[in-house]
N, C-alpha and C positions, 0 to 999 in steps of 0.2 A: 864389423865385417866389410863394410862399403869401406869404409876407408884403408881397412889392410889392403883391399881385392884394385885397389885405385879407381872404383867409382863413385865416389863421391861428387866428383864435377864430370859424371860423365849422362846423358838422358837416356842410357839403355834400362838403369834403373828404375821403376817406379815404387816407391813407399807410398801405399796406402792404410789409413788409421782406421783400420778395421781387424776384428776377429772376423772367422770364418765359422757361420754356420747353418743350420737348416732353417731356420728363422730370424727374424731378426731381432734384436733386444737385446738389453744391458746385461752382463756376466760379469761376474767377479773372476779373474785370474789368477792364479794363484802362486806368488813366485817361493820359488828358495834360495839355496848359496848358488847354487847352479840356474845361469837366467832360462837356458836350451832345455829344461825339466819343467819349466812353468808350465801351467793345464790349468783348463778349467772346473778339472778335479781336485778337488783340495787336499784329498786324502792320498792322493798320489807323492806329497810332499810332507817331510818329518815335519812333526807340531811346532817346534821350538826355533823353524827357521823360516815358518808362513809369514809371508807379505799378502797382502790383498789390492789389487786395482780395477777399478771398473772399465771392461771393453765394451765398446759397442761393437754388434755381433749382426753380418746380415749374412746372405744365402750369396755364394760362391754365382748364381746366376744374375742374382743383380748389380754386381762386379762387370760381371761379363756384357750386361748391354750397356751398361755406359760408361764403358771403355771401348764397345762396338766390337768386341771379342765374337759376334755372333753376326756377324754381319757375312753376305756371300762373298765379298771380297777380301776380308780380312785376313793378315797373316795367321798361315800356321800359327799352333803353338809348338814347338818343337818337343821342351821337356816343362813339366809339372813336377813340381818336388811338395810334395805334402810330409811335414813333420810334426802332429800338434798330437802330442802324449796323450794317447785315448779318444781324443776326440773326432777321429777319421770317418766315421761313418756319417755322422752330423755334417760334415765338411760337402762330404759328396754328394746325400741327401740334397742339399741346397744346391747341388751344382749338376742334378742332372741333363738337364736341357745342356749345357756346356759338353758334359761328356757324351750322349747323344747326337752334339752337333759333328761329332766327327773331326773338328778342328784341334783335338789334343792326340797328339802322334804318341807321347809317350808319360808314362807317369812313374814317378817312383818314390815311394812314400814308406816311411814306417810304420808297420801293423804294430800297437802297440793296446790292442784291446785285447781285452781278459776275459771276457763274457762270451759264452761259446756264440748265444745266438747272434748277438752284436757283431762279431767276429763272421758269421756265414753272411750276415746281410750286409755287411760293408763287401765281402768278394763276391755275392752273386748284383749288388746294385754295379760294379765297377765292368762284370762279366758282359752281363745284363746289356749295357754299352756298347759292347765289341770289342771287350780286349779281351787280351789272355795274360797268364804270366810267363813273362822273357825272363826272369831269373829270381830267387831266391838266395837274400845274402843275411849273414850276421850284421847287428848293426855296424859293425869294425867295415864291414862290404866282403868278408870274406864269404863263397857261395855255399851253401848250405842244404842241404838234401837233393844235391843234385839228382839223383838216381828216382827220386818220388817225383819229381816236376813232369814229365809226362803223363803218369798218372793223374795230379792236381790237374793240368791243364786240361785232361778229357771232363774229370768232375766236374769242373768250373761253369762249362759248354749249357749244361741245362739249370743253371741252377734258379732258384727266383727265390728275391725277398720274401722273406715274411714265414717262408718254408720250415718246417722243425728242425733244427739245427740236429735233433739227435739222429738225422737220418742221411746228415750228410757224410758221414766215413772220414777214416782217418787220414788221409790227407789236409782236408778243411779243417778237421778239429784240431791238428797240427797248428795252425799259424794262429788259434783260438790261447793256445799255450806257451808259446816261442817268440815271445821281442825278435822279430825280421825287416828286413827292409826288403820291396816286393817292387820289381819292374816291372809293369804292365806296359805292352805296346797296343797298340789298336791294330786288330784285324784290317788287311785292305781287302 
């Protein structure tokens, strides 16, 4: 992708040899025929085409201090793009001081978790923050329940980890069921 995009000799890039996640430690990832499907879900991928590699795995926050992502003068971050098949809440978990600190303007990530509660505590941790949601799309990016995102974005407003998912209403339980891609901007 670096080298289609022509960065490869450019330093707006940085590759770091990490997974992303709420602690730190070694994980098996799990590839298939398609590398952009790899998780570190196993079962997310057919039996018959698992590879297995070992990541080192830390918290989206200890990224963020030393690279000085949290520093008072540090650039913006403009956009976050999180795409890691199921494993989004774990991602964020680790990153909440980052998203906290206010320096991430916009996010836009793949909901790709199946588990209702999983699913409400990964949108009230992100809420939680001070965003809201700026769009719902198919993964294609076509937008997708438009006419309910007002509604989502009032439920979103109160919501807190850890909360009974069965009590969150059908908007939340929506993106619990529905592979979306989810723009979240930060409140100013």
């Amino acid at each position: 992708s670096l080298m289609l995009n022509g960065w490869h000799n450019d330093s707006s890039v940085t590759i770091l040899p990490y997974g992303l996640g709420e602690h730190t430690a070694v994980l098996n990832l799990t590839m298939g025929k398609n590398p952009g499907s790899s998780s570190f879900y196993e079962e997310r991928l057919a039996k018959k085409f698992r590879r297995y590699i070992s990541v080192d795995v830390v918290p989206l926050d200890s990224i963020a201090i030393q690279e000085g992502w949290l520093a008072q003068d540090a650039t913006p971050i403009h956009l976050m793009k999180v795409d890691v098949e199921g494993f989004e809440l774990f991602v964020f978990k680790g990153g909440k001081g980052l998203l906290h600190s206010g320096k991430i303007q916009n996010i836009i990530m793949e909901n790709s978790i199946s588990d209702a509660q999983a699913s409400y505590d990964l949108i009230a941790t992100i809420a939680q923050a001070g965003y809201t949601i700026e769009l719902l799309s198919s993964v294609n990016g076509d937008p997708v329940q438009e006419k309910m995102l007002p509604n989502l974005q009032r439920a979103i407003r109160n919501i807190t980890p850890g909360t009974d998912a069965e009590t969150a209403g059908g908007q939340i339980a929506y993106l619990a069921t529905h592979t979306c891609n989810i723009w979240w901007k930060k409140l100013q």
